[in-house]
C-alpha positions, 0 to 999 in steps of 0.5 A: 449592504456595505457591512453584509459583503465585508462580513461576506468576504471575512466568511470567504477568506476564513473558509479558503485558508481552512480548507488549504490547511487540510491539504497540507503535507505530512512528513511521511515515516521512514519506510528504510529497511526490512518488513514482513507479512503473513499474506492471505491470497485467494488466487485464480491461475498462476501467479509468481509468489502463490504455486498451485500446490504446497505448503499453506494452499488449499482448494476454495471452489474453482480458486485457491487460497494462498498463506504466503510469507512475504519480505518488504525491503525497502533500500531507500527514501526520498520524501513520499518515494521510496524503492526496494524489494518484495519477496517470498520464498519463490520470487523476488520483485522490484518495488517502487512507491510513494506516500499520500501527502498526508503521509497515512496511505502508501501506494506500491507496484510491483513487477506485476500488481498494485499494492495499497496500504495504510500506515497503522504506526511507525511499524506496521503497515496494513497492505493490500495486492492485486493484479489481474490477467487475462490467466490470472488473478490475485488478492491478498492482504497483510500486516507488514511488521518492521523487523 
């Protein structure tokens, strides 16, 4: 009985330092400077970057889809955190985010929406906004290049 709790206790220990090292922060990239992305938008009433009518909108049902380049400046980085700007050719926007600890997953708002992405490498971002209002709605993906 003695040998069963020591080997108990060996099995514990092994498996409490395996699962804190997953936990373990990464060293997230250097996000500083400027990215850009064609976005892909579907989109219910108004919405700051997506007017009703132009250049890449067209008509899906009662929403419209929106084709809209975006500019991500990012002017600077403490750690996860990070801060800057997004704009399209209507508007620009405050930005503020972090990193997950793993440093593969960023999360971003804007003056009025979320933004989630991954990191698929040093210069790309994968992104995804959202926001909704009781008069609107919007959801549109992209890839951010570093410029």
């Amino acid at each position: 009985m003695k040998r069963f709790a020591s080997v108990m206790a060996t099995v514990a220990v092994a498996l409490t330092a395996g699962a804190g090292g997953n936990a373990s922060a990464q060293s997230p990239i250097d996000l500083k400077g400027t990215w850009v992305g064609n976005g892909q938008n579907i989109v219910d009433g108004p919405a700051n970057h997506h007017p009703p009518t132009g250049a890449g909108v067209k008509p899906a049902a009662k929403y419209r889809l929106s084709d809209q380049t975006f500019t991500m400046t990012i002017e600077g980085q403490d750690g996860r955190r990070f801060w800057g700007t997004m704009a399209s050719s209507t508007k620009t926007e405050r930005l503020i985010g972090s990193f997950s600890v793993d440093g593969k997953f960023v999360y971003m708002v804007d003056d009025d929406g979320y933004i989630d992405g991954t990191v698929v490498n040093a210069t790309t971002l994968d992104i995804c906004y959202r926001h909704v209002r009781p008069d609107s709605a919007v959801v549109g993906c992209e890839l951010m290049q570093r410029k």
